[in-house]
PDB file of N, CA, C and O in Angstrom:
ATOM      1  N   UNK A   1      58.907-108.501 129.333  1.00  0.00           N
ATOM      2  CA  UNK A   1      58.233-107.275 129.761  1.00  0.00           C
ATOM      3  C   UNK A   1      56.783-107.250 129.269  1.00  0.00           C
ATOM      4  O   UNK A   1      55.953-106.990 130.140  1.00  0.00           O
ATOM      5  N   UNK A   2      56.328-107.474 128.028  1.00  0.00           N
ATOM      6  CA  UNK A   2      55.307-108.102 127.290  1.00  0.00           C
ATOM      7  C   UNK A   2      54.540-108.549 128.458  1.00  0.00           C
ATOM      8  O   UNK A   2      53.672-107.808 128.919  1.00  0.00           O
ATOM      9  N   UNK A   3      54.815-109.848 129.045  1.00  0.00           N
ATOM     10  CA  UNK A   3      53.604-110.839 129.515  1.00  0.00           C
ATOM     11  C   UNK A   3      53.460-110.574 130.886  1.00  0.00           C
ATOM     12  O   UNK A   3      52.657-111.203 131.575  1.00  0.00           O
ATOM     13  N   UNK A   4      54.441-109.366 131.491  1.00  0.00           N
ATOM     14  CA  UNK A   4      54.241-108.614 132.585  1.00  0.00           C
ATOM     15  C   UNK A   4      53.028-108.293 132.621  1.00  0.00           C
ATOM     16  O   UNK A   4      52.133-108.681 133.371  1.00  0.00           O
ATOM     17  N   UNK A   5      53.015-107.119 131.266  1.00  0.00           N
ATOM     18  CA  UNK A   5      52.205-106.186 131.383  1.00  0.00           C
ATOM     19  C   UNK A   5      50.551-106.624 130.690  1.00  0.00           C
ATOM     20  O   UNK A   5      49.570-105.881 130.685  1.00  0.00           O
ATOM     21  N   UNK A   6      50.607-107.664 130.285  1.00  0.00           N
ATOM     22  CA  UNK A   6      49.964-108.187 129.760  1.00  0.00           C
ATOM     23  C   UNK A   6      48.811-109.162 131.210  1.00  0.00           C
ATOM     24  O   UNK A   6      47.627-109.455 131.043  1.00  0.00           O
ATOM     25  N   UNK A   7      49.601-109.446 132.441  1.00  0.00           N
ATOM     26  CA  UNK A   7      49.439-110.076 133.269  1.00  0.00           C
ATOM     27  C   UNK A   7      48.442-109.173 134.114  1.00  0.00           C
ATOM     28  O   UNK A   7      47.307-109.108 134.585  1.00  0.00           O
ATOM     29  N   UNK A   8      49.636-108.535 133.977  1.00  0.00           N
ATOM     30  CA  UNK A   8      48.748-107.100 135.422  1.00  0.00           C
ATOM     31  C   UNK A   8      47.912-106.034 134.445  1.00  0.00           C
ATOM     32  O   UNK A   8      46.997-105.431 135.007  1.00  0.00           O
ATOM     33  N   UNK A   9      48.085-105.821 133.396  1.00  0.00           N
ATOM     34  CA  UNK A   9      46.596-105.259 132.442  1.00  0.00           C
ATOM     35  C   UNK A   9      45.404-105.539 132.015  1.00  0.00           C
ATOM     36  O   UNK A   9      44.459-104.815 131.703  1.00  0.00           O
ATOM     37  N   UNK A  10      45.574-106.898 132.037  1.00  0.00           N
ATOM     38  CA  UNK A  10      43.921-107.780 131.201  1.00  0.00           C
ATOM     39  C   UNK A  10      43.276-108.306 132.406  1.00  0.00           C
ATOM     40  O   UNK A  10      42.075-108.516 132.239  1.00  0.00           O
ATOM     41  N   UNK A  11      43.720-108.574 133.553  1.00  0.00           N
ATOM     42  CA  UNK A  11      43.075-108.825 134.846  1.00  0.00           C
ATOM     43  C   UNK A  11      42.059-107.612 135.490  1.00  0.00           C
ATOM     44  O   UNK A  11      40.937-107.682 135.990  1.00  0.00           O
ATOM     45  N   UNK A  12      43.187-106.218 135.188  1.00  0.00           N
ATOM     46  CA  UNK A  12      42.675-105.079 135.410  1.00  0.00           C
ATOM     47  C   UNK A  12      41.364-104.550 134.648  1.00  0.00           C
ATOM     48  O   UNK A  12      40.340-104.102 135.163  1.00  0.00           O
ATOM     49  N   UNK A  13      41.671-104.725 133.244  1.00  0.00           N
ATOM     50  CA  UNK A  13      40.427-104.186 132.314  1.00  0.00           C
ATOM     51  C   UNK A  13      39.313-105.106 132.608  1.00  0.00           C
ATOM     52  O   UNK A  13      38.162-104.686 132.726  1.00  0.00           O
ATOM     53  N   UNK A  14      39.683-106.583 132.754  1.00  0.00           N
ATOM     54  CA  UNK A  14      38.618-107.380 132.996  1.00  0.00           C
ATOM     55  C   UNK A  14      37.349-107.028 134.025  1.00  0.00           C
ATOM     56  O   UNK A  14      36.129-107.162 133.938  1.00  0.00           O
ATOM     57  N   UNK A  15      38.384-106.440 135.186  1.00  0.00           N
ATOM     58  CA  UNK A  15      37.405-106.054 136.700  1.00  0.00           C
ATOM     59  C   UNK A  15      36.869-104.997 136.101  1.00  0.00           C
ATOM     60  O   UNK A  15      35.758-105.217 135.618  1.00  0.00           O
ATOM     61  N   UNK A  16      37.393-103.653 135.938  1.00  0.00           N
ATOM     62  CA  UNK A  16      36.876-102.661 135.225  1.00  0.00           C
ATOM     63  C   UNK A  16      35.663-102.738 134.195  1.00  0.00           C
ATOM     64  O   UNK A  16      34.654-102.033 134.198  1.00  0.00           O
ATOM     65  N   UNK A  17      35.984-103.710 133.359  1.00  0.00           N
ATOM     66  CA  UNK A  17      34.329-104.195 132.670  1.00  0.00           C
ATOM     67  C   UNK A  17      33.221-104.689 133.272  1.00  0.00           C
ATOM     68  O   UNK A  17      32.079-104.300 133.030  1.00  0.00           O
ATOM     69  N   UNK A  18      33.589-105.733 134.233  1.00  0.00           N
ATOM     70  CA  UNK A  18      32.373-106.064 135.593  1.00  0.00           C
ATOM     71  C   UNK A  18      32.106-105.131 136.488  1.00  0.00           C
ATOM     72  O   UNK A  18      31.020-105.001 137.054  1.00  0.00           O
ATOM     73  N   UNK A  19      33.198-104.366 136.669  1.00  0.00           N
ATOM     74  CA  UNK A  19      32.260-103.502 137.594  1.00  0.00           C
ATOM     75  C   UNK A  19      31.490-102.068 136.903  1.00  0.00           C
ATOM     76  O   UNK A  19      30.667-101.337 137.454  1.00  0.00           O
ATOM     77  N   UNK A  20      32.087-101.953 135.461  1.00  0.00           N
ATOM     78  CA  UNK A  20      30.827-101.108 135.001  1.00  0.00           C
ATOM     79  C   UNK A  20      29.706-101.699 134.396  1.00  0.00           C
ATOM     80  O   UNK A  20      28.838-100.897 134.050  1.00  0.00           O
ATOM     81  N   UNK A  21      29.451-103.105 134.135  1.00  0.00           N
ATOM     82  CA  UNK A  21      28.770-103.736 134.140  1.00  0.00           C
ATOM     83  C   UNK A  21      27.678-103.385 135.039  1.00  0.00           C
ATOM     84  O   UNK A  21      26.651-102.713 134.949  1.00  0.00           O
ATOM     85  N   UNK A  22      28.438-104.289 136.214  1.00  0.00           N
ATOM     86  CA  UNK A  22      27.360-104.690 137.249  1.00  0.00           C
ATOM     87  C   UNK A  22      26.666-103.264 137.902  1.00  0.00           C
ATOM     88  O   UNK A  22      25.690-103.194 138.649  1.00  0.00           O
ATOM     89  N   UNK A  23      27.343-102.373 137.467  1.00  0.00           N
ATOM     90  CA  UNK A  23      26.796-100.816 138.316  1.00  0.00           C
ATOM     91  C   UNK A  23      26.284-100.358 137.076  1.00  0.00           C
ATOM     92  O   UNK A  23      25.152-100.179 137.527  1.00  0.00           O
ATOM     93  N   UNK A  24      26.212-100.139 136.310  1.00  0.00           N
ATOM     94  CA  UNK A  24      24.779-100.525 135.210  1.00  0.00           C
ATOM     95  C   UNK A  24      23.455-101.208 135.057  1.00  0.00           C
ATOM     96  O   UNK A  24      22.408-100.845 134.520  1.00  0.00           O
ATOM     97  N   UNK A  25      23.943-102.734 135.934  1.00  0.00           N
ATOM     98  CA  UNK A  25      22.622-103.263 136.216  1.00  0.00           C
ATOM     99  C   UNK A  25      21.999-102.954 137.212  1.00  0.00           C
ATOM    100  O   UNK A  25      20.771-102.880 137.246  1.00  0.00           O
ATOM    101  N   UNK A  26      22.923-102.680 138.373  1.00  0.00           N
ATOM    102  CA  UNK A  26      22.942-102.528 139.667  1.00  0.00           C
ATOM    103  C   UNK A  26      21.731-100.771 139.538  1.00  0.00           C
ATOM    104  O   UNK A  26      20.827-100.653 140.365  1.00  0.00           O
ATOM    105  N   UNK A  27      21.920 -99.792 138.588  1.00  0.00           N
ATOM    106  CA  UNK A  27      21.485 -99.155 138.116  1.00  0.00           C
ATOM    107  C   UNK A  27      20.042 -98.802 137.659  1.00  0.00           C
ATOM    108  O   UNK A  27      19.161 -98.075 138.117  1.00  0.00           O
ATOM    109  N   UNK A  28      20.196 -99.897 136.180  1.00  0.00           N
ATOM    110  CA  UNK A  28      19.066-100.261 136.049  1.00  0.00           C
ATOM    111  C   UNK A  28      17.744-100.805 137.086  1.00  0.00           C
ATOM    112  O   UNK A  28      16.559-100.521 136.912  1.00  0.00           O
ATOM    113  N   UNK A  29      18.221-101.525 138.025  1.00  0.00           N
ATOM    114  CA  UNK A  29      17.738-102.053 139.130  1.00  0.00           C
ATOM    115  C   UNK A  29      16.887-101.229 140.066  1.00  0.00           C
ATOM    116  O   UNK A  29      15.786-101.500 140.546  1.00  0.00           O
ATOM    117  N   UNK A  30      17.862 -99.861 140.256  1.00  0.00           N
ATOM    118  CA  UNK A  30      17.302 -98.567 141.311  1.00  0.00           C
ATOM    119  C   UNK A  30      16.315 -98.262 140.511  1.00  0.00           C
ATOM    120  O   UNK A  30      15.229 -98.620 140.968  1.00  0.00           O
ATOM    121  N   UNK A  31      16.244 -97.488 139.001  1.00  0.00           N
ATOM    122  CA  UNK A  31      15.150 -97.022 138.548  1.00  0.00           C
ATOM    123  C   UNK A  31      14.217 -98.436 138.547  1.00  0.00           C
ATOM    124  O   UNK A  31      12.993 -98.376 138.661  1.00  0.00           O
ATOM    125  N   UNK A  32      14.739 -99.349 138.446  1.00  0.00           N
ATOM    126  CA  UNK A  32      12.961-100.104 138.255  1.00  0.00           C
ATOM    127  C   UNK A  32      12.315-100.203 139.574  1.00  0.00           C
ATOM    128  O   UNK A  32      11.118-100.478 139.665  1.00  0.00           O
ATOM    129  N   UNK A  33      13.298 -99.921 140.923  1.00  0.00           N
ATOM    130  CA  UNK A  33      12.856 -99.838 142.338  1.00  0.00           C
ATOM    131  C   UNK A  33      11.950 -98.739 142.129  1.00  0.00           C
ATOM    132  O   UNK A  33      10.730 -98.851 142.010  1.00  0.00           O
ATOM    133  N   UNK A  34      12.752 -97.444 142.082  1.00  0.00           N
ATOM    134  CA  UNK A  34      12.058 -96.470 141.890  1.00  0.00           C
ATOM    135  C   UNK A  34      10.790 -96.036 140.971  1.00  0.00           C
ATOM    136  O   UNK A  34       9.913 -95.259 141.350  1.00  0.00           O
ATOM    137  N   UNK A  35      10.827 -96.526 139.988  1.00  0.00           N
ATOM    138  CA  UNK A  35       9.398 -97.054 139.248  1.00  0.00           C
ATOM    139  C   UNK A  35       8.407 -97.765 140.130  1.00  0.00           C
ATOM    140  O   UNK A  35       7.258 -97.365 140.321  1.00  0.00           O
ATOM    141  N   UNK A  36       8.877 -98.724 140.591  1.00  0.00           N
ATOM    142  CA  UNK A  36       7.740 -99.877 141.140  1.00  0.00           C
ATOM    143  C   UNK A  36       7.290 -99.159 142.589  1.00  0.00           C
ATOM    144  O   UNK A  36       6.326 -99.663 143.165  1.00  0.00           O
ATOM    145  N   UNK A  37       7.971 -97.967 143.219  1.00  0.00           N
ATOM    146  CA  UNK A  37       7.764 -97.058 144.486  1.00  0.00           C
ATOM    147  C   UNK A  37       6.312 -96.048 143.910  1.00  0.00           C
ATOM    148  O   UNK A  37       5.418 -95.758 144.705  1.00  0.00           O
ATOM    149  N   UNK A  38       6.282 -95.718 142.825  1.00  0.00           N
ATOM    150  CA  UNK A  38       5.762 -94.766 142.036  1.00  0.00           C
ATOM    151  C   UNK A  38       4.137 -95.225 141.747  1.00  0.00           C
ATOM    152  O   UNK A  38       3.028 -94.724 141.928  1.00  0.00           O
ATOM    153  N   UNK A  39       4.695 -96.495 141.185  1.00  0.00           N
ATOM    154  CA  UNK A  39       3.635 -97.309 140.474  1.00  0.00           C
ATOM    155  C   UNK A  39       2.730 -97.449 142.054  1.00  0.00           C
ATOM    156  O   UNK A  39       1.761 -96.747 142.347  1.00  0.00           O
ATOM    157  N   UNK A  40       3.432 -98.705 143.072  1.00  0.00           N
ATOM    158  CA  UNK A  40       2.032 -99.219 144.152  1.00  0.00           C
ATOM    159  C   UNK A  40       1.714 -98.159 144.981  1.00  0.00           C
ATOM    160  O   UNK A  40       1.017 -98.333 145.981  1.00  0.00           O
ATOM    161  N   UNK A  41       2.433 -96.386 144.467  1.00  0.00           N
ATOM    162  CA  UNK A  41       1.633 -95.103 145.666  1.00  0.00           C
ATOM    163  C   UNK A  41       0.203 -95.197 144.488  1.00  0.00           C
ATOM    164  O   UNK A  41      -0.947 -94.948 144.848  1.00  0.00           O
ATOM    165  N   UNK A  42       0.608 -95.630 142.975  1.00  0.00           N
ATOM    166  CA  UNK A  42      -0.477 -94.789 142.321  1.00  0.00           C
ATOM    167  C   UNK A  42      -1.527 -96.323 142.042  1.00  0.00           C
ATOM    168  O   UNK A  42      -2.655 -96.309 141.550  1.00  0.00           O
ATOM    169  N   UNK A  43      -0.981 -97.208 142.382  1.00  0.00           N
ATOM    170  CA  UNK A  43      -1.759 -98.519 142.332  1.00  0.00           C
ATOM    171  C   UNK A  43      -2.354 -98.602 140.693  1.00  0.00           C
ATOM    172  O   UNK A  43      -3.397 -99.127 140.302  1.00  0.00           O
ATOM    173  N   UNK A  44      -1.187 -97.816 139.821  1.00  0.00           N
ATOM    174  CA  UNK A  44      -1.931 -98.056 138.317  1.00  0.00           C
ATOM    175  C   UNK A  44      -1.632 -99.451 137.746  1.00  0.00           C
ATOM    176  O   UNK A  44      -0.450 -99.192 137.521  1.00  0.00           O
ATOM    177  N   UNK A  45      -1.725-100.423 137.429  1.00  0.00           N
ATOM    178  CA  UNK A  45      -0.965-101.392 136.750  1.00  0.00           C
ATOM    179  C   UNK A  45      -0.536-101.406 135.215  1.00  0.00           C
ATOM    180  O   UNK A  45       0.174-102.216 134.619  1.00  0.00           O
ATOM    181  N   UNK A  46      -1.280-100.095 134.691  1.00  0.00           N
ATOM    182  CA  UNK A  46      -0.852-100.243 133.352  1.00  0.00           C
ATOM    183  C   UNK A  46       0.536 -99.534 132.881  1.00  0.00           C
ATOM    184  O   UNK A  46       1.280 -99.738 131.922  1.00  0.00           O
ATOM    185  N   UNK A  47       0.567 -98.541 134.053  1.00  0.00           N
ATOM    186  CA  UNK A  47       1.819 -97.583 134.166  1.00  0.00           C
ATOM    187  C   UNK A  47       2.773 -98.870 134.576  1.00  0.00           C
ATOM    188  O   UNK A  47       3.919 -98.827 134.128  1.00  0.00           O
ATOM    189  N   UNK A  48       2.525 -99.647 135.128  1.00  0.00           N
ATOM    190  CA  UNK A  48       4.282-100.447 135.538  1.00  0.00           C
ATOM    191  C   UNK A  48       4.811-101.096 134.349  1.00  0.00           C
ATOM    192  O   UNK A  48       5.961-101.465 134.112  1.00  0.00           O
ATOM    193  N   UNK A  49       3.608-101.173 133.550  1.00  0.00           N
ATOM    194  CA  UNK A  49       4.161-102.346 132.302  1.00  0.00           C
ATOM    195  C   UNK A  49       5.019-100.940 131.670  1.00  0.00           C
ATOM    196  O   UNK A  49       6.202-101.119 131.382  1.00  0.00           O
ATOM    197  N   UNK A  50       4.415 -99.548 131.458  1.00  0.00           N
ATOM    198  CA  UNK A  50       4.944 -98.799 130.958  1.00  0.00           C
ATOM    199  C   UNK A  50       6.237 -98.497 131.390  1.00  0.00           C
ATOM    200  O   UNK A  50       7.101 -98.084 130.616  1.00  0.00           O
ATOM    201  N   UNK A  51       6.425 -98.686 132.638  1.00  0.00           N
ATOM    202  CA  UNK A  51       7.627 -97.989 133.259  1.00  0.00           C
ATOM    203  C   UNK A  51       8.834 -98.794 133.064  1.00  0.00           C
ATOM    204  O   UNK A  51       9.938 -98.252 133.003  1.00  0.00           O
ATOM    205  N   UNK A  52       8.665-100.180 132.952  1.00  0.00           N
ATOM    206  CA  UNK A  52       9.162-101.292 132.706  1.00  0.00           C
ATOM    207  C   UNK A  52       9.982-101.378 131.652  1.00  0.00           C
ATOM    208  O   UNK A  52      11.203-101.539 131.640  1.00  0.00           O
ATOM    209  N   UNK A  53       8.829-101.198 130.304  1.00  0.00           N
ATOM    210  CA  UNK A  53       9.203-101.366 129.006  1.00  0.00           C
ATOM    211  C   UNK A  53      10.385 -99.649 128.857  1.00  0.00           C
ATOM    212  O   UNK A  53      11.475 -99.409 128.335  1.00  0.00           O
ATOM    213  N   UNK A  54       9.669 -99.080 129.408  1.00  0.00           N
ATOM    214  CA  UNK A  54      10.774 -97.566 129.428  1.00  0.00           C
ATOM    215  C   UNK A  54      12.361 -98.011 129.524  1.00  0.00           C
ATOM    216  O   UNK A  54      13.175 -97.951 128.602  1.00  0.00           O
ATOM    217  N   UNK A  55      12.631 -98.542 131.069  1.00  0.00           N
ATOM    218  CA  UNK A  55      13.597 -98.926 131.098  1.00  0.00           C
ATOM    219  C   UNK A  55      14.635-100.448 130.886  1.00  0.00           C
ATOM    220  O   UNK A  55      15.687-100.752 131.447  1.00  0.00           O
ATOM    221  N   UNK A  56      13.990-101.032 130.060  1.00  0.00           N
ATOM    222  CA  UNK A  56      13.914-102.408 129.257  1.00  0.00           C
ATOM    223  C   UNK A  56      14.710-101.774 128.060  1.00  0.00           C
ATOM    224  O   UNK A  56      15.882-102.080 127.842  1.00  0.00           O
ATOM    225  N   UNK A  57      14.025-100.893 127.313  1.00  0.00           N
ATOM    226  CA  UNK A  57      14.176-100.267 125.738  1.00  0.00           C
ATOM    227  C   UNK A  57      15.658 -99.420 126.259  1.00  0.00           C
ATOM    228  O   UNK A  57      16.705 -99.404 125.612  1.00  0.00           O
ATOM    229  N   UNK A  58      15.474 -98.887 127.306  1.00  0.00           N
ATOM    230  CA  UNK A  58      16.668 -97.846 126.964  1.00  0.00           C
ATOM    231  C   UNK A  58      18.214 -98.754 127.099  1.00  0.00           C
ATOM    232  O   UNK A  58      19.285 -98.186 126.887  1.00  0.00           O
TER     233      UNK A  58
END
């Protein structure tokens, strides 16, 4: 019963960790879209390094 549950549980948590993973990066990703949308309306370049390092650090 053990290696049942052991079979059909650690496969499960495994996906569950990649996919909050990847929708974390997947995440991270939108705000740096959304940063870099921000940045070439305002054509600043010093703001992207800023916006960057913003969401780098967090």
């Amino acid at each position: 019963m053990k290696k049942v549950l052991l079979k059909v549980f650690l496969p499960t948590l495994l996906l569950f960790a990649f996919l909050s993973l990847t929708s974390k990066v997947i995440f991270a990703a939108e705000i740096i879209r959304s940063f870099d949308v921000n940045i070439i309306a305002k054509k600043d370049g010093v703001m992207k390094v800023d916006a960057v390092e913003e969401v780098v650090g967090s």
